[in-house]
C-alpha positions in Angstrom: 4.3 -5.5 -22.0 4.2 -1.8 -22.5 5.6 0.1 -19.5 3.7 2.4 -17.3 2.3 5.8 -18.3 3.1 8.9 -16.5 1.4 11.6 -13.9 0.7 15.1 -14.5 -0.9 17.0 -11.7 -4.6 18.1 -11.5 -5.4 15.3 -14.1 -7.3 12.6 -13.3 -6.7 9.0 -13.7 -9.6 7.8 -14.9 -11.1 5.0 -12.2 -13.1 2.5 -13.9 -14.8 0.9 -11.0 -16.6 1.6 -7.8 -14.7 2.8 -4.8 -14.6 0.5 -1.9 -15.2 1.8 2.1 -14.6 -0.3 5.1 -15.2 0.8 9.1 -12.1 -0.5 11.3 -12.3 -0.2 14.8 -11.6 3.0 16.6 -7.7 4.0 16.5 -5.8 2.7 19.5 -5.6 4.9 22.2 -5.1 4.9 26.2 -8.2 5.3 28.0 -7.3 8.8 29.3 -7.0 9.5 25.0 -10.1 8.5 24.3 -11.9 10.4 26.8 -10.2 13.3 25.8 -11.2 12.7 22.0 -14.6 11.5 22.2 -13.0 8.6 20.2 -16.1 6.6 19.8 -16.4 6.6 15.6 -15.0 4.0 13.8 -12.7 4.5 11.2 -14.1 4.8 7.6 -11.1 3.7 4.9 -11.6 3.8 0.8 -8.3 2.1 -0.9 -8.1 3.8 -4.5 -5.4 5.2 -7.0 -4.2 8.8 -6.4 -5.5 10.9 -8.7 -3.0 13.4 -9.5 0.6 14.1 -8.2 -0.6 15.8 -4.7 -2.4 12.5 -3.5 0.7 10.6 -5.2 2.6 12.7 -2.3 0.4 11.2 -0.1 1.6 8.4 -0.4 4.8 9.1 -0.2 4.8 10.7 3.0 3.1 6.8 4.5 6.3 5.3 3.2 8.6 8.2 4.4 7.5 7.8 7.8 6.9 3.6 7.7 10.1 2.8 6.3 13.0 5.0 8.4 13.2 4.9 12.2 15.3 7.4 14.7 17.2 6.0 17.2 16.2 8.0 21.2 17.3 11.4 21.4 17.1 13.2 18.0 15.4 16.0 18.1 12.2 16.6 16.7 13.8 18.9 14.6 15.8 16.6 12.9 13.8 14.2 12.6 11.2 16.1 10.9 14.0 17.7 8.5 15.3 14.1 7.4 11.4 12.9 7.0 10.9 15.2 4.4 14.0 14.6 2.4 13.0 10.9 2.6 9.5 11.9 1.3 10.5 13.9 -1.3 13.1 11.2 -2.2 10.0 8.1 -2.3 7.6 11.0 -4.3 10.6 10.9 -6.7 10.9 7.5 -7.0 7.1 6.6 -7.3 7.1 9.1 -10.6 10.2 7.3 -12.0 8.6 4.2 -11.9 5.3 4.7 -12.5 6.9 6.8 -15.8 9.5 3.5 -16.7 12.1 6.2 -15.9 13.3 4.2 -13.4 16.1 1.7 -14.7 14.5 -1.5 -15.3 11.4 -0.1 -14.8 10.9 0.2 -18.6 9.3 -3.0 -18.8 7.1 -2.3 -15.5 3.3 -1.7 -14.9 3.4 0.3 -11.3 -0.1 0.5 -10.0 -0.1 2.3 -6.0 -3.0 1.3 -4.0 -3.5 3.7 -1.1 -6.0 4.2 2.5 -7.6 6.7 2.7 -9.9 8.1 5.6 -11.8 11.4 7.1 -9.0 13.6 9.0 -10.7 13.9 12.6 -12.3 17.0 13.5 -10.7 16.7 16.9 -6.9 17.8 17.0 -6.1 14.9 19.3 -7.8 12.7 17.5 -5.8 14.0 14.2 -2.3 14.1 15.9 -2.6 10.7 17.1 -3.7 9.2 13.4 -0.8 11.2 11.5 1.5 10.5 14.5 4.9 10.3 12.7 3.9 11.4 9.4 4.3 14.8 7.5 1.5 17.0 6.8 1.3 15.9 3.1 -0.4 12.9 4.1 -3.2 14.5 4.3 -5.0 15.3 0.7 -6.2 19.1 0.0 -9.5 20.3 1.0 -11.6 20.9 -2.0 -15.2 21.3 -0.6 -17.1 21.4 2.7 -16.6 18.8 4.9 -13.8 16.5 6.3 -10.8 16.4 4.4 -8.8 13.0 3.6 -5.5 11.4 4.8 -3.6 8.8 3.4 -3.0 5.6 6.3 -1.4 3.3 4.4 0.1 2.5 0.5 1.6 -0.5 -1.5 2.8 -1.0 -5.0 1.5 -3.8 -7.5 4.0 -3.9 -10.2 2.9 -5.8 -13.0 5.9 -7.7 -14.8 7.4 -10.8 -15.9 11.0 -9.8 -14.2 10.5 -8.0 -11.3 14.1 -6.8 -11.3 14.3 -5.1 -7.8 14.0 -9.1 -6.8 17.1 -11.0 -6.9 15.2 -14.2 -6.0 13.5 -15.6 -9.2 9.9 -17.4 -9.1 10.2 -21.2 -9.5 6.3 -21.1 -11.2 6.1 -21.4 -14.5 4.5 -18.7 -16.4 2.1 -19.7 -18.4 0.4 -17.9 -21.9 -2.1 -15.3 -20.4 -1.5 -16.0 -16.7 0.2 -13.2 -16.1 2.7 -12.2 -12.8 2.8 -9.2 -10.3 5.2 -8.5 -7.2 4.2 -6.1 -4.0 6.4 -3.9 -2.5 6.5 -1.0 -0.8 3.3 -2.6 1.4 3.0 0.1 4.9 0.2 1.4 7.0 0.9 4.0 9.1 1.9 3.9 13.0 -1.8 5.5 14.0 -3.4 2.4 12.3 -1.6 -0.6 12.9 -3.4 -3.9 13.9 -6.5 -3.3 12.7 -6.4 -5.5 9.4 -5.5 -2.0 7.2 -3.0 -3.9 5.3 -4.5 -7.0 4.6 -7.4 -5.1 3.2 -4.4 -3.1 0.4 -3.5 -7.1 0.0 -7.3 -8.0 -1.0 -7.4 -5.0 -3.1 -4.3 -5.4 -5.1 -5.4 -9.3 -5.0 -8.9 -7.5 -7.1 -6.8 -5.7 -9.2 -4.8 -8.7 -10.5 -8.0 -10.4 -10.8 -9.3 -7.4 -13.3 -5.7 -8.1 -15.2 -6.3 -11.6 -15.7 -3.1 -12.0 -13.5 -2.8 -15.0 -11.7 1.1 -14.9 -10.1 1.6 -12.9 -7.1 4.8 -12.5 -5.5 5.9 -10.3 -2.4 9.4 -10.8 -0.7 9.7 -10.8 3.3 13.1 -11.0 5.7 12.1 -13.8 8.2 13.2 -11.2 10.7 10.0 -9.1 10.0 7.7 -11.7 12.3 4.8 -9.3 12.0 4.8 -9.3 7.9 5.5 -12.9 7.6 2.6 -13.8 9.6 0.6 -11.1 7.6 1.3 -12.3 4.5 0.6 -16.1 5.6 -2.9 -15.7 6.5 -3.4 -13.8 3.5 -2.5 -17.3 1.5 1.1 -16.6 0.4 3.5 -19.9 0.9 7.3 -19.8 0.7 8.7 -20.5 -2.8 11.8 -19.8 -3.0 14.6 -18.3 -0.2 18.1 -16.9 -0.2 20.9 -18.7 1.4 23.1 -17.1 4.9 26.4 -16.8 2.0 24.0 -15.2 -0.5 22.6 -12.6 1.6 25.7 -11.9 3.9 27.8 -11.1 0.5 25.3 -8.2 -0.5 25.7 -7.1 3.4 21.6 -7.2 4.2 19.3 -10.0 5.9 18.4 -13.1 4.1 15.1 -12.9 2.2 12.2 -15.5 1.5 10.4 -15.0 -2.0 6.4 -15.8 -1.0 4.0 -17.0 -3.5 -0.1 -16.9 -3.9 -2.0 -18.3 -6.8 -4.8 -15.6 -7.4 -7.9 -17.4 -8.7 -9.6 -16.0 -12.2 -12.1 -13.3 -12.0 -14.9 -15.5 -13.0 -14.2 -17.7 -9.7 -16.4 -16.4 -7.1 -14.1 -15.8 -3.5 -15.4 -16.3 -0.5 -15.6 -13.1 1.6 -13.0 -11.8 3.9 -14.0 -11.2 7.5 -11.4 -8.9 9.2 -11.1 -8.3 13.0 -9.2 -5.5 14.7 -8.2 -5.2 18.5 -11.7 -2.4 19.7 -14.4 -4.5 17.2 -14.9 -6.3 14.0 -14.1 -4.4 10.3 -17.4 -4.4 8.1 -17.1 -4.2 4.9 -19.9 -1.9 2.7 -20.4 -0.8 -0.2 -18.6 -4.0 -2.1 -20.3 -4.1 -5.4 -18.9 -6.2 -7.8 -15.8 -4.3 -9.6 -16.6 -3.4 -13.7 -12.6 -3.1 -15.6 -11.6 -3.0 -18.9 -8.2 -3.5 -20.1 -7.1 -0.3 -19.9 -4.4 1.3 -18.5 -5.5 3.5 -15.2 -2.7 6.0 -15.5 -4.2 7.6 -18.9 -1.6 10.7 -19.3 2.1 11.3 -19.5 4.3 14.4 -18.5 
């Protein structure tokens, strides 16, 4: 398998198939919030590729923000501060990967899903979406009208030997099947529970589906209640799981490998109705994807 190509900015990556929109309910806020917002719209979500480097930061700053908590007390200052040195640290890392520079990476097809949708006109509005985030989550304004931010991100990396995963799938691979691994799966703090990240799941799911992959494979710490039970109603069952001795030596929780058979293209799925907390998601716009075999990620540094 030929390892994934690289990212220069202000080129494009050519997108072969019709962006996707959905509406999800209204972002959560207090009743006093909403008045004060006029926080009646709905929020409108595309999941794509990033384009170029910038909206590749984008992402980033989701996963900078998703994946390190502050203990009460530190001072917005410093918090900010270590935000973006964890930001520029994951932008780093996505281009090192997505590049093969990464080591074991070599043999790796990184493709990053991420949500976007219309920043708010309304500052309160705004503020409360980005909450935690930095800035660059949000993409730059190139015409009139609303400009984008990025709510949520996940990785499909395309591989037989994931080898970030320590726990090894018990499926056999078969000629042609094909196998992928998520990671990196996070939707920002202004967004969550309104079925953002199961829609990234159903998208990478479409992408395998365009690959001809039929192996999916995403790692969870039973700790993590709230992505177990995600990735359960999104089909995945327990494979494969690390023992109390295994995971204590290597000093972290133990972790469960989850698997989900994703059915060929030319099997037609039943659609997914999602639900959030304020009203049901609708899904528009969900033409039937055209791919070809090529890679998306079409230049190199």
């Amino acid at each position: 398998m030929a390892g994934a190509r690289g990212l220069e900015s202000g080129q494009g990556m050519g997108l072969r198939h019709p962006e996707r929109i959905w509406r999800l309910g209204s972002i959560a806020l207090n009743q006093q919030e909403r008045e004060e917002a006029s926080m009646e719209e709905p929020l409108s979500i595309t999941i794509r590729r990033p384009a170029d480097l910038v909206e590749l930061r984008a992402a980033a700053a989701v996963r900078a923000a998703a994946f390190h908590t502050y203990p009460e007390g530190r001072s917005e200052f410093v918090m900010r501060s270590h935000r973006k040195m964890q930001l520029d640290s994951e932008w780093s890392a996505l281009q090192r990967k997505m590049t093969g520079r990464e080591p074991g990476y070599g043999l790796t097809a990184v493709t990053v899903l991420f949500a976007l949708t219309p920043v708010p006109a309304d500052p309160v509005h705004e503020d409360r979406l980005r909450a935690d985030m930095d800035h660059a989550c949000k993409l730059p304004v190139e015409k009139e009208g609303p400009g984008l931010m990025c709510v949520g991100s996940l990785d499909v990396n395309i591989t037989d030997v994931f080898v970030s995963e320590e726990l090894k799938p018990l499926q056999m691979s078969s000629e042609g099947e094909g196998r992928a691994y998520l990671s990196n799966v996070c939707v920002g703090s202004g967004v969550r529970r309104q079925g953002l990240a199961r829609l990234l799941i159903e998208e990478a799911e479409s992408l395998c589906q365009r690959k001809g992959i039929q192996q999916l494979y995403v790692h969870v710490v039973p700790s993590n209640e709230a992505a177990f039970y995600l990735y359960t109603k999104c089909g995945f069952v327990i494979e494969t799981e690390e023992t109390g001795d295994f995971a204590y030596n290597r000093d972290r929780e133990r972790r469960v490998l989850l698997f989900k058979r994703v059915a060929p293209k030319s099997v037609e799925q039943p659609s997914l109705v999602m639900s959030s907390p304020e009203s049901s998601s609708e899904k528009v716009n969900n033409e039937e994807d055209e791919d070809n075999d090529e890679d998306f990620y079409d230049f190199c540094i």
